[in-house]
Every structure is written in structure tokens, then in C-alpha cells.
DOLODREN-857842 format. One record per residue: residue in three letters; z, x, y of N, C-alpha, C in turn. Coordinates in steps of 0.02 Angstrom, whole numbers, plus 32768, in hexadecimal, padded with zeros to 4 digits. Example, Ala and Ser with C-alpha at 12.3 -4.5 7.8 and 13.67 -1.06 7.14 Angstrom:
DOLODREN-857842
ala818682947EE4818682677F1F818682947F5B ser816282827F90816582AC7FCB818A82858002 
***
This chain:
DOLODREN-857842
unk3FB142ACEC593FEC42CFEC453FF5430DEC71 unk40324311EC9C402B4342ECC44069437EECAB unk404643ADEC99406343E7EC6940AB43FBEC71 unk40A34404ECB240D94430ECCA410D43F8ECE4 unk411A43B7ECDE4138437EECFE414C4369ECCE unk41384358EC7841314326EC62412842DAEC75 unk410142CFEC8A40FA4294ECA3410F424EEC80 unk4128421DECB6413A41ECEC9D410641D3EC5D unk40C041D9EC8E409341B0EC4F409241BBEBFD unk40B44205EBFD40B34231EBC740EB4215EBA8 unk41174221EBCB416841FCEBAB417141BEEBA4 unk4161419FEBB541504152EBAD4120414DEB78 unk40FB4164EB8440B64145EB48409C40FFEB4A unk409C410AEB93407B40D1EBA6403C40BAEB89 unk40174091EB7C3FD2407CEB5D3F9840ADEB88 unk3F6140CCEB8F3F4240E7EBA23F1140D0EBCB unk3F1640C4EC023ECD4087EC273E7E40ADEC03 unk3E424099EBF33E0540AEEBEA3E0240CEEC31 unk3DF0410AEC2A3DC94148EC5E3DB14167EC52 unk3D9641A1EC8B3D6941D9EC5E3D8E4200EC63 unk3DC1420EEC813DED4266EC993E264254EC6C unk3E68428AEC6F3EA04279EC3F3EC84244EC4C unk3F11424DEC3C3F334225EC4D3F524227EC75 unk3F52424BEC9B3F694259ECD63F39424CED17 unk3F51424CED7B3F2F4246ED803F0F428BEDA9 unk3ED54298EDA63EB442CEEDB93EC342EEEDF5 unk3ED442B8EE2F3EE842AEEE6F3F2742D6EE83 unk3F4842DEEE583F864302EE583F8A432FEE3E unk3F59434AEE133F564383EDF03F6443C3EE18 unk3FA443E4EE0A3FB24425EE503FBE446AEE1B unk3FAF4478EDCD3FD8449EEDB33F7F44CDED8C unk3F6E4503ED763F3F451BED7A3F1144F6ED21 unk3F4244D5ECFB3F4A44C9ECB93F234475ECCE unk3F40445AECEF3F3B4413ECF03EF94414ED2A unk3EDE444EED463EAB444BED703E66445CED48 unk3E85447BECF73E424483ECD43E454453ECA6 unk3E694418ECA73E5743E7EC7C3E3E43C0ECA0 unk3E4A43B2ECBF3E254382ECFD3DD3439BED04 unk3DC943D9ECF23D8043F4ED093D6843F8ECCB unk3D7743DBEC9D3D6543EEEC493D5243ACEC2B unk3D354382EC203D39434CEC203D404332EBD1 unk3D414380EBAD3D4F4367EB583D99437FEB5D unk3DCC4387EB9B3E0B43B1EB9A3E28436EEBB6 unk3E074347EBF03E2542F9EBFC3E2942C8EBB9 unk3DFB42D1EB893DF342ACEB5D3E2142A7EB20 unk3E3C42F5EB113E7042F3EAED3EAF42F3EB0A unk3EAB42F5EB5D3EFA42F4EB673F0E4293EB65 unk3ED24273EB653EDD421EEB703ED44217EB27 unk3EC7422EEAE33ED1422CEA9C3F16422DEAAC unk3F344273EAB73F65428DEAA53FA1424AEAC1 unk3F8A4245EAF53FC6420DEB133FDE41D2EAF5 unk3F8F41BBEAC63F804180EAAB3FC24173EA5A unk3FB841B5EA303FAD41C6E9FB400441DEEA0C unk401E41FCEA40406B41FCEA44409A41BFEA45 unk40744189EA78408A4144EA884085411FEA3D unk406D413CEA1940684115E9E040A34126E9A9 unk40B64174E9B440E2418CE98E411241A7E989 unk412A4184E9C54172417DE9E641A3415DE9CE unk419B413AE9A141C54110E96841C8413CE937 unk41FC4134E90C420D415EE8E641D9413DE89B unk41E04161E86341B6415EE82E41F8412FE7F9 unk420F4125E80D425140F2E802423140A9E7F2 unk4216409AE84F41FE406EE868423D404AE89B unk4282406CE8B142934058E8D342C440A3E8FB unk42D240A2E93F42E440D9E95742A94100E96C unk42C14131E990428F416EE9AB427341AAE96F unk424B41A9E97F423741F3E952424D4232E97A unk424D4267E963424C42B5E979420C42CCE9B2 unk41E64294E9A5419A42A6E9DB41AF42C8EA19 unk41DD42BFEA4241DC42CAEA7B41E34324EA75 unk42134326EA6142414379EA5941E64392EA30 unk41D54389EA0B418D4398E9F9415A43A2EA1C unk4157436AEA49411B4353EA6E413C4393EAB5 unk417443ABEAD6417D43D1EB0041754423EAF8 unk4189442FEAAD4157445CEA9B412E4483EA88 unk40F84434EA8D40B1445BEA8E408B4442EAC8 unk40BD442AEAEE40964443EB4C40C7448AEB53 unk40F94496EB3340EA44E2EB4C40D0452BEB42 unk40B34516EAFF4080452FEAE940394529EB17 unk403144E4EB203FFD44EEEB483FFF450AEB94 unk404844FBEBB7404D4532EBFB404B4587EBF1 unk405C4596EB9F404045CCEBA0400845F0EB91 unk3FDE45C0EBA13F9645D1EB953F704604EBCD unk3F484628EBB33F31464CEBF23EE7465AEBE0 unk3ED84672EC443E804663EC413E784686EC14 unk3E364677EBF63E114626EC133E4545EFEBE5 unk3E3B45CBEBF93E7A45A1EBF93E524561EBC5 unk3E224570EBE13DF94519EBA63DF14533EB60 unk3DF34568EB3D3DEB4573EB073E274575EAE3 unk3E6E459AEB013EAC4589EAE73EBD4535EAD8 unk3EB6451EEB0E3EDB44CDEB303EAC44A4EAFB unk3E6F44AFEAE03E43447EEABF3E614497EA67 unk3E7E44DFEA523EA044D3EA143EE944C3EA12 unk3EFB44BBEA5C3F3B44A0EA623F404457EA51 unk3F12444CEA753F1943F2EA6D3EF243D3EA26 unk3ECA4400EA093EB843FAE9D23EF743E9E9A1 unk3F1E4426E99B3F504413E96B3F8C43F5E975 unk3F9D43F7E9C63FDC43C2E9C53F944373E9B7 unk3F744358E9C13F61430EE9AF3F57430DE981 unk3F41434DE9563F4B434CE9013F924332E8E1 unk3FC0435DE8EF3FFF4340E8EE400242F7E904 unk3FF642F4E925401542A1E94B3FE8425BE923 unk3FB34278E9233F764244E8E53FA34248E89F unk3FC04271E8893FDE426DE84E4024424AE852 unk403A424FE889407B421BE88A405541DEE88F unk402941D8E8C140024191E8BB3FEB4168E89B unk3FED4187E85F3FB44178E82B3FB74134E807 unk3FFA4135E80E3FFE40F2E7E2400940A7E817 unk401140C9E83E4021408CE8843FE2406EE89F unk3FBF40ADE8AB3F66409CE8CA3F4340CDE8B1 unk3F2B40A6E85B3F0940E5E83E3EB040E5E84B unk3EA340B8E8863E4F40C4E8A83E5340F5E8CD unk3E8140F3E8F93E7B4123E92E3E9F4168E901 unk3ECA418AE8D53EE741D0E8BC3EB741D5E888 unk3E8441B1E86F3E5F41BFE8453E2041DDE869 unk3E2441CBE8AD3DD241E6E8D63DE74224E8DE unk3E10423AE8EE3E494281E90F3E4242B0E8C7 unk3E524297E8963E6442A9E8563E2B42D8E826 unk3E0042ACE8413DAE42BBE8333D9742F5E85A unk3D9542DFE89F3D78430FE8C33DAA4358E8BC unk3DD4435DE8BB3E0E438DE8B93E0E43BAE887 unk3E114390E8413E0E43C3E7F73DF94394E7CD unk3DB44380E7CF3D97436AE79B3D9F4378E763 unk3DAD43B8E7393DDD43CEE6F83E1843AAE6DF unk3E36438AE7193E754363E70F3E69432AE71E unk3E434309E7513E5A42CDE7563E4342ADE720 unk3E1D42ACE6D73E20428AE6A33E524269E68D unk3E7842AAE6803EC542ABE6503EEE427BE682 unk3EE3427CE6C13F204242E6EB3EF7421BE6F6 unk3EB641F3E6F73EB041C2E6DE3EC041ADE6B0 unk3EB741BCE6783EE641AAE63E3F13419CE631 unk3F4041CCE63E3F9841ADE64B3F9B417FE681 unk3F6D4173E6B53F8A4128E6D33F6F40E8E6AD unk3F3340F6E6883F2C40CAE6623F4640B2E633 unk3F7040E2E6103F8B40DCE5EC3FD740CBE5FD unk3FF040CAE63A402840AFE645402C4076E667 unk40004049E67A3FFA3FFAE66E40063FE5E63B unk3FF93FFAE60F40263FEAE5C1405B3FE1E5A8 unk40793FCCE58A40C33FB8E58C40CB3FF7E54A unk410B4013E5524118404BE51F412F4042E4E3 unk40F1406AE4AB40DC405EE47140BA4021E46A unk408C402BE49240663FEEE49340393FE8E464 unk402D3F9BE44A3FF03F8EE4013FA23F93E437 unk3F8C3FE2E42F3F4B3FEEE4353F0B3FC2E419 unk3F1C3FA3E3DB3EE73F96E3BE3EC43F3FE3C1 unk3F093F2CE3F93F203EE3E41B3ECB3ED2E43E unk3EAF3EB3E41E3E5F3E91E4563E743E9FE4AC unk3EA43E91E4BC3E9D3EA7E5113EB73EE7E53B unk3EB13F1CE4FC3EBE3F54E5313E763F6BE507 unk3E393F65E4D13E123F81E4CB3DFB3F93E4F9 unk3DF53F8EE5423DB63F96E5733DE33FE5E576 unk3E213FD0E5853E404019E5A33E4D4041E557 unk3E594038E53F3E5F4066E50B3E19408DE4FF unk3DED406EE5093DA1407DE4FC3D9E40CBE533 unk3D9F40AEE57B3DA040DEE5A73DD24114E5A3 unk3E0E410DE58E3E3F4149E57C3E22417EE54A unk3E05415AE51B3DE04193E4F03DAB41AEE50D unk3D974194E5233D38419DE53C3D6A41E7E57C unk3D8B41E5E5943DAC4201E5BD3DC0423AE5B3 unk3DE94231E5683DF94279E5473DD94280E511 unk3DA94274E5053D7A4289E4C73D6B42F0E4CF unk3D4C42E5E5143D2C4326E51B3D70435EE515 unk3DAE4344E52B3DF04386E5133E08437BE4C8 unk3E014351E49D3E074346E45C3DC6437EE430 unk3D944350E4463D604392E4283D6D43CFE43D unk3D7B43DDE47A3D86442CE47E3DBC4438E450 unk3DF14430E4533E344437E42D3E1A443DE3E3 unk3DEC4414E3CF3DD64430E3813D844455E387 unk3D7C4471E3A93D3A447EE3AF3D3744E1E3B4 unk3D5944EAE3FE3D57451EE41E3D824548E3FB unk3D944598E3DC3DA145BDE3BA3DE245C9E3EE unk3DD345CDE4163E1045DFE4533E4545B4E457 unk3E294567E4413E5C4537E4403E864520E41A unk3E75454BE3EB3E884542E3813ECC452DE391 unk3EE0454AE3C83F524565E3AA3F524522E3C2 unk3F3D4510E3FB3F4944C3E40C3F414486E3C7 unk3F1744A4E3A03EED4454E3783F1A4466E33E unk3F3A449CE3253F5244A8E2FA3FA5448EE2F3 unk3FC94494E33E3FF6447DE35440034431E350 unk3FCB440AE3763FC843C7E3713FBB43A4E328 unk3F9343E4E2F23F8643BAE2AC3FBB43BDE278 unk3FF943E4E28E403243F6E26C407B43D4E270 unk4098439AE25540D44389E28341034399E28F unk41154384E2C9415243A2E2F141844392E2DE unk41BF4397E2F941FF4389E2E241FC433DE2D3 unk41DE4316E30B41C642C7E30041A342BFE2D8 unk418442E1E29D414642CBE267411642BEE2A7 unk410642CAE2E940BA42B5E303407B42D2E2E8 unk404242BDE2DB401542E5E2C83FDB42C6E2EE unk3FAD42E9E3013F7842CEE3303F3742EBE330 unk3EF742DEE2DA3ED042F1E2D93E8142C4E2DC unk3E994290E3023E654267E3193E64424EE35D unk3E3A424AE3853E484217E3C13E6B41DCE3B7 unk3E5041B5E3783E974191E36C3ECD4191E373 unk3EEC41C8E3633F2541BAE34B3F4041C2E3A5 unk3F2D41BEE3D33F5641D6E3FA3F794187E426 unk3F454159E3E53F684107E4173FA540ECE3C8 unk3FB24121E3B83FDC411EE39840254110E3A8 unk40494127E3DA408B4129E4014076415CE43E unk40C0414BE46C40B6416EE49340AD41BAE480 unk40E041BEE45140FB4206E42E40B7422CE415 unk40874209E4124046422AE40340154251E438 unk40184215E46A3FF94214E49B401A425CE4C8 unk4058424EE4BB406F429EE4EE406742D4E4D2 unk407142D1E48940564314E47440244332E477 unk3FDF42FBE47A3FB54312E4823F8E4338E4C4 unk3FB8430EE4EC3FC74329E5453FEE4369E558 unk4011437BE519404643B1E523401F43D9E51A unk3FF243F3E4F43FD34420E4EC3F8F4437E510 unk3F85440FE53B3F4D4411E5573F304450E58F unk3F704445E5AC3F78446DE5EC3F4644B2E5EF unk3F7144E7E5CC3F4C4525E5D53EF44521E5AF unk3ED44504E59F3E9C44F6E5993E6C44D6E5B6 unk3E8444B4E5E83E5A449FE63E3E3944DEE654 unk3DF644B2E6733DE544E5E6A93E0144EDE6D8 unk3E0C4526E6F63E354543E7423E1E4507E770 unk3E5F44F9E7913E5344C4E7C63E1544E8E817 unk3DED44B2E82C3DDC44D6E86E3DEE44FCE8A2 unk3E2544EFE8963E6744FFE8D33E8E451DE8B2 unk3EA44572E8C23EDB4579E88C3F12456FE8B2 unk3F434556E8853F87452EE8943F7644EAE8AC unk3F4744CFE88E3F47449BE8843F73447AE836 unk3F924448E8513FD54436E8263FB84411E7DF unk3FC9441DE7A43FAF4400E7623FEB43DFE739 unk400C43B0E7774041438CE7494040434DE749 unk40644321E71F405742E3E70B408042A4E739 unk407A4263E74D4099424EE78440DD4229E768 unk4116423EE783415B423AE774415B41D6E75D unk414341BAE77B41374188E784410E4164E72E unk40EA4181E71740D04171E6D641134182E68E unk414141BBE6A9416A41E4E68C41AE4198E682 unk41B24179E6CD41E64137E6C441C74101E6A6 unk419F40FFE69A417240BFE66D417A40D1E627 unk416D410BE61D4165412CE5E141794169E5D4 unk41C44169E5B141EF418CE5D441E941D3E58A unk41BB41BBE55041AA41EFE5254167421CE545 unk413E421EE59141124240E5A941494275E5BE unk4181427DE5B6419542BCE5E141A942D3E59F unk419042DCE55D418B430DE53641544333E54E unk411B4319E56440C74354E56740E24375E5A7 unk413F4375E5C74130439DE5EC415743E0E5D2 unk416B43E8E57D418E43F7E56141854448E54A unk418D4485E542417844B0E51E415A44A5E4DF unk411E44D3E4C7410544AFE48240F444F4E45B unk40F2451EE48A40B8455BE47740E345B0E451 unk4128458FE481415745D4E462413D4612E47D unk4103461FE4A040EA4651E4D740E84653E520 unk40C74677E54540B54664E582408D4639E59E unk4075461CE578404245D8E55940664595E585 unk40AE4593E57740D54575E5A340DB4572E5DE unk40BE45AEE5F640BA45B8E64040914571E666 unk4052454EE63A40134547E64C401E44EFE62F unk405344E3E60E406A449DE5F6406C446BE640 unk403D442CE643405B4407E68540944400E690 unk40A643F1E6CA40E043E8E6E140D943A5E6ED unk41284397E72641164359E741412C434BE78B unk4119431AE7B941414325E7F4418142F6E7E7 unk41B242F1E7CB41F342BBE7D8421642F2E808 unk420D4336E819422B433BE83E42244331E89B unk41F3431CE89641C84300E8CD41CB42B9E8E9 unk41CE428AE8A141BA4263E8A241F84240E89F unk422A4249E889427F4218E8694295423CE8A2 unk42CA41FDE8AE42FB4211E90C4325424CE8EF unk43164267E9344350429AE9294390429EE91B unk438E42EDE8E943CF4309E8D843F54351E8E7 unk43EB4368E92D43F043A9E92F442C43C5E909 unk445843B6E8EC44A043D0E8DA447243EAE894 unk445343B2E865442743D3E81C43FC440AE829 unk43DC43F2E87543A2443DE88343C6447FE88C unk43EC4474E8AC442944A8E8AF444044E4E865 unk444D449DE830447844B7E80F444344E7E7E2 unk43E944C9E7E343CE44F3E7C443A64522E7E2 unk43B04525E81643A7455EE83B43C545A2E817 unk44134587E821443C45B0E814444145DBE7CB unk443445AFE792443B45AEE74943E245D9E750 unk43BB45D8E774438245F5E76D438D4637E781 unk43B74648E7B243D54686E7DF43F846B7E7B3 unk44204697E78E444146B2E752443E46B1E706 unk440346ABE6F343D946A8E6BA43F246FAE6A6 unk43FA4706E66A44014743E64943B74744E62E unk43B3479DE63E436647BAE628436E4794E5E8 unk4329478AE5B9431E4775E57742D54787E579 unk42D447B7E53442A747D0E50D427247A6E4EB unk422A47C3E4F941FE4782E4D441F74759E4FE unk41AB4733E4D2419146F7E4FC41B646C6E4FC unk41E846A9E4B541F5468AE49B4222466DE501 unk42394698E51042574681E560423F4652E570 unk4201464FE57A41EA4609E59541EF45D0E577 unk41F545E3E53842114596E53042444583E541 unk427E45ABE53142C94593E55E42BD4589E5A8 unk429445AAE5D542854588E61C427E4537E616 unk42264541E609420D450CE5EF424744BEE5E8 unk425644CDE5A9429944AAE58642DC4481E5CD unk42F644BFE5F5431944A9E60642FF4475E65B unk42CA44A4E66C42AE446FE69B428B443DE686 unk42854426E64A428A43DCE63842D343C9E624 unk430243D5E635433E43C8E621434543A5E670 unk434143DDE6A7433E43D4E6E14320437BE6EC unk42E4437BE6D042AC433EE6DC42F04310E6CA unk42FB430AE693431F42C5E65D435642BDE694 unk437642E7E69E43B742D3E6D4439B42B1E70F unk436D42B7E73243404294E766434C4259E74E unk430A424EE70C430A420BE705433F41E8E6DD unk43704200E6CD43A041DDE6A9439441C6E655 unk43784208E63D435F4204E603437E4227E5E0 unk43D94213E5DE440D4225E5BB443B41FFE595 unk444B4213E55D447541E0E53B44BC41E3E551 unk44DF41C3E563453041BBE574455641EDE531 unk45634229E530459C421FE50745EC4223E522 unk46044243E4FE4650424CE506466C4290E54F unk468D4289E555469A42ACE59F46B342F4E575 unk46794320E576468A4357E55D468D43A2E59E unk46B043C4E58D46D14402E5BA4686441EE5CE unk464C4444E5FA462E4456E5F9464744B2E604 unk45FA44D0E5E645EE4508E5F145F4451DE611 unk46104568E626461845A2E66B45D345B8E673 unk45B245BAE698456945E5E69F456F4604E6F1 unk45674653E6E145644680E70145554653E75B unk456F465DE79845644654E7CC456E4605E7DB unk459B45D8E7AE458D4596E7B845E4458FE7BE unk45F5456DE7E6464A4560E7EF46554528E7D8 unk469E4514E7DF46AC44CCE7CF4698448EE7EE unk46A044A9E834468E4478E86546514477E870 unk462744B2E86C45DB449DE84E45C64456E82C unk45E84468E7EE45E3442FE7B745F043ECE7BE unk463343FAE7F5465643AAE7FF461D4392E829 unk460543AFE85F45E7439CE88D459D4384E86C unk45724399E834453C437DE818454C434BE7E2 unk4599433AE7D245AB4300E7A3459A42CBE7CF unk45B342D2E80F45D14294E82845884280E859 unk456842A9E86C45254292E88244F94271E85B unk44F54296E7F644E14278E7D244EE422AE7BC unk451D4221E7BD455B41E6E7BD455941ACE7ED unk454641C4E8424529419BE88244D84187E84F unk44AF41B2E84B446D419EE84544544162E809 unk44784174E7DD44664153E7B044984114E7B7 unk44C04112E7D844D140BBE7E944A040AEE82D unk449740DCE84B447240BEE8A2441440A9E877 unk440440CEE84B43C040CCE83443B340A9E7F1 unk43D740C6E7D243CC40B2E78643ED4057E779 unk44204065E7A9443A4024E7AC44814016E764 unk44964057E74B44C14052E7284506403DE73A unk45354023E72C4581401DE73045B1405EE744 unk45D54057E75346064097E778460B40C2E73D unk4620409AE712465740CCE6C245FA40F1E69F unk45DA40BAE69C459F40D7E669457A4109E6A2 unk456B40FEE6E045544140E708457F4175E70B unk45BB417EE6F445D941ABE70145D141CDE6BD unk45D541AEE69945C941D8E637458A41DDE64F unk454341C9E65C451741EAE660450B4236E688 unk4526422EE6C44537427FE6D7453542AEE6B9 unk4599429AE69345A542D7E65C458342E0E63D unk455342BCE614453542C5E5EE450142E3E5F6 unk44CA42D2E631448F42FEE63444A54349E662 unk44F34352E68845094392E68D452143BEE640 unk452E4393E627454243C9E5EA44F643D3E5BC unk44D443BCE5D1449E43CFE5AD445D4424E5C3 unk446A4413E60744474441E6384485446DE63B unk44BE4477E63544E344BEE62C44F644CDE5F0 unk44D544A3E5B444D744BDE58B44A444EEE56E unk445D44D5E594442744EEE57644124520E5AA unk4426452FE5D8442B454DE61D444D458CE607 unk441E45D1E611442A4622E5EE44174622E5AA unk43F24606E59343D64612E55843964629E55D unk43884664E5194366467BE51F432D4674E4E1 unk43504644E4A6431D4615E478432C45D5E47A 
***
């Protein structure tokens, strides 16, 4: 991968030949970045991961179209051109967490190879995403107790046993176990390992809360979100990416990559850019949950996890124009017939619909 070029091999994602140096070839190496990976031979090793683990997740989490990888994948090579001597200690937590990232889009496509990455990377986490890929071979709301998913059901617990016991164990973790043993607006309640092969709706809650009670990843800014891709299988996992805590607690809730991972939409990135730009101050923690809240609002419009209603007038919000709006209807409207595969009339009510939802909930401050 040659930094400063992007290289074809990189953009392509071509298959990776077995070598010892990166993916690139050494021979050509002329730039001071790509002359210490070449001399690093654990810095060749993750730039031919990295190549491997992009080529893989270049498809969107859809399963058809491009993903966002590229606009992603460009920058965090420029992150890594701004690395400076010594240069192998930046470039090795660089490539650390972009293939962290990229193993987690992978995960469900080639989960041998994002599960080796996953491990070595943040052993704290890669449990919990083993799990959810295991658990998303499953067909949703699946009968757990069916003789042929025992093997995997077996290992899903054995998996999260040790964050369940903490959750009722550790004094620090109480607000979490107390949260999960109380039901939610859904009646969920979740005070056994059992219960979590109960529905999906269980299973995420119990994932929702998890977050701020991990150990610190190896790498900080190393990414602790869930793969967009498990979220379209199982389209009740993008509640655990939900606010739960009503504090800053929310801060520390996984995320997920669909914005990485589902083809692009710059006109939506745009619009919450903007709606983020012009957020009115709000008092209290309670804020984060309205963040929280609306960038999963953000998520659902991605994946098209909106109900059609009626073509209603939307909201004025501070710094957003008309033609703003028109311009993220009608992109919304392209995608979900080019992806989702909907009809002209029903992609177009889906739009309105997941726009009037995100400017509705967009400047709130509970």
C-alpha cells in the first residue's frame, strides 16, 4: 500500500499474494513513511492485513453496492502521512485501529480472519463480537432452544458469561444490572443468561448496556462498535446502539460502523453535520441522550428502518434550508430504490418519513 499514491492494490483490493513485506512493492518505495514499513517487518505485516481485510469490505453491509470504506480507508492513510519520527510507533497504532475497524466490517463475511485481528487488537471486545456474529447466523428471533444451534448457543454464553456476572457481581456495575432487571418500555427484562436467547430484543439490551464497563481498549481510539452488517440481519441490534443511561454513561454506549460500512450518502452526512452545528446549548446530562437518540435516528435512515407514513410538512431547524432538505429527500428516495430495492412511490414515502423523523428529533434537548 503506497501511502502517499493510494495505490491501485489498495483500491482495488486485490487478493493479497503470501509475502513477507507489505502490500506494496518495496522496490518503489520513494516516500519516508513507506520506507519505514518496508524496514519494519511487523509494519509490512499489517499493511498486507490491512489490504486483505479492506478487499473484503468493500461491499457494502447491505450485501450489494459499495460501502463508505474508501472515503474511510483515505482517511486514515492520512492520518498515517501525518505521522512523525519515529514513525514505527505512530504507524503501528495507526494500523492497529484502522484494521480494527476494518475486522469489524469483516466480521461477518470472513469471521477467521476479523476474529484473529479482533483478539489481538482488544481482547475486552472481541468476545461481545463474537457473539453477535454468532448470533447473527441465526435467523431473527430465532428458537434457541432448537437441538441445532445448541453448539452455538452454548458458546454465546460461555462468551458472555464473564460480562453478565460482572453486571450482577461488581458494585460499580449495579446501574447496569438494575437497568437490565427492570422493564423497559418493551417489558424486556434480563436477569439470567438465559434470558438473553430469548428475542433479539433481549439480546440487545443486554449489549446496550455493556459498553462503559469494558476494560480500556489497548489502543486508545480503538473503535468499540458493533458491525452494521449484523444490524441488517437483525435489524432490533441497533437498539444496543441506543441511549439507556440518561447520563454521560451514553457517551461510552457501542456504536456502530453503517456509516462506513452502507454506500454512501453525503447529502444525510451533510445534513447532520449541520443539525449537529446548530444544536441549541441544553442543560444536564440528560443531553446525551437526545444526541445519542438522534444519531440512531441518523443509523435507521441508512438502513431503511422506517415506516412509510403520510407526506407530512417537516420542521425548520436552525441552519438547514429547503433545498437542503429537498436535496436529502431525493438522495434518500435514489438509495432505497438503488439498495433496498423498493418501488418509486414506496421509496419516496420512506424518505419523508425517516426525514421527518431526524428533524423532528433534531435540537432536542430531552
Amino acid at each position: 500500500m503506497i501511502l502517499y499514491a493510494l495505490a491501485p492494490l489498495v483500491l482495488a483490493a486485490a487478493p493479497v499474494p503470501a509475502q513477507t513485506g507489505p502490500s506494496f512493492a518495496c522496490a518503489t518505495a520513494a516516500t519516508p513513511t513507506e520506507k519505514a514499513i518496508c524496514a519494519d517487518p511487523k509494519l509490512g505485516a499489517l499493511d498486507r492485513e490491512m489490504a486483505q481485510l479492506f478487499g473484503i469490505a468493500k461491499e457494502s453491509a447491505l450485501g450489494s453496492g459499495p460501502s463508505s470504506q474508501l472515503a474511510a480507508q483515505r482517511a486514515a492513510l492520512q492520518e498515517m502521512r501525518a505521522c512523525k519520527p519515529p514513525l514505527a510507533p505512530c504507524l503501528l497504532d495507526r494500523y492497529a485501529i484502522r484494521n480494527q475497524e476494518l475486522a469489524i466490517a469483516a466480521l461477518l463475511k470472513a469471521p477467521a480472519i476479523a476474529l484473529a485481528v479482533l483478539r489481538r487488537g482488544d481482547p475486552a471486545f472481541a468476545p461481545i463480537l463474537e457473539a453477535v456474529q454468532l448470533w447473527s447466523e441465526a435467523p431473527v428471533d430465532a428458537n434457541w432452544s432448537a437441538p441445532e444451534r445448541a453448539q452455538r448457543r452454548t458458546r454465546i454464553a460461555a462468551l458472555l458469561r464473564p460480562y453478565f456476572n460482572g453486571l450482577q457481581t461488581k458494585p460499580d456495575q449495579s446501574f447496569g444490572n438494575s437497568i437490565l432487571r427492570e422493564p423497559g418500555t418493551d417489558g424486556v427484562t434480563v436477569k439470567t443468561i438465559d434470558d438473553l436467547f430469548r428475542s433479539d430484543r433481549h439480546f440487545a439490551a443486554f449489549l446496550n448496556v455493556l459498553g462503559p464497563y469494558l476494560d480500556e481498549p489497548k489502543i486508545s481510539g480503538a473503535p468499540r462498535t458493533l458491525p452494521c452488517a449484523a444490524i441488517v440481519r437483525h435489524p432490533k441490534l441497533l437498539d444496543a446502539t441506543g441511549p439507556i443511561f440518561g447520563s454521560t454513561m451514553d457517551n461510552f454506549i457501542f456504536r456502530n460502523d453503517c456509516s462506513d460500512t452502507l454506500p454512501p450518502l453525503p447529502s444525510l452526512g451533510a445534513l447532520q453535520t449541520e443539525l449537529f452545528r446548530g444544536w441549541p446549548d441544553c442543560e444536564g446530562t440528560i443531553r446525551y441522550m437526545a444526541y445519542s437518540s438522534f444519531s440512531r435516528d441518523v443509523d435507521a435512515a441508512r438502513l431503511g428502518l422506517v415506516d412509510p407514513g403520510k407526506a407530512t410538512p417537516l420542521p425548520a431547524r436552525k441552519g438547514v434550508t429547503k433545498a437542503d432538505l429537498d436535496g436529502v429527500e431525493r438522495d434518500l428516495s435514489a438509495y432505497y430504490a438503488t439498495y433496498l430495492h423498493r418501488a418509486p412511490v414506496a421509496a419516496a414515502r420512506m424518505a419523508r418519513s425517516a426525514l421527518f423523523r431526524l428533524m423532528t428529533d433534531a435540537h432536542q434537548c430531552e
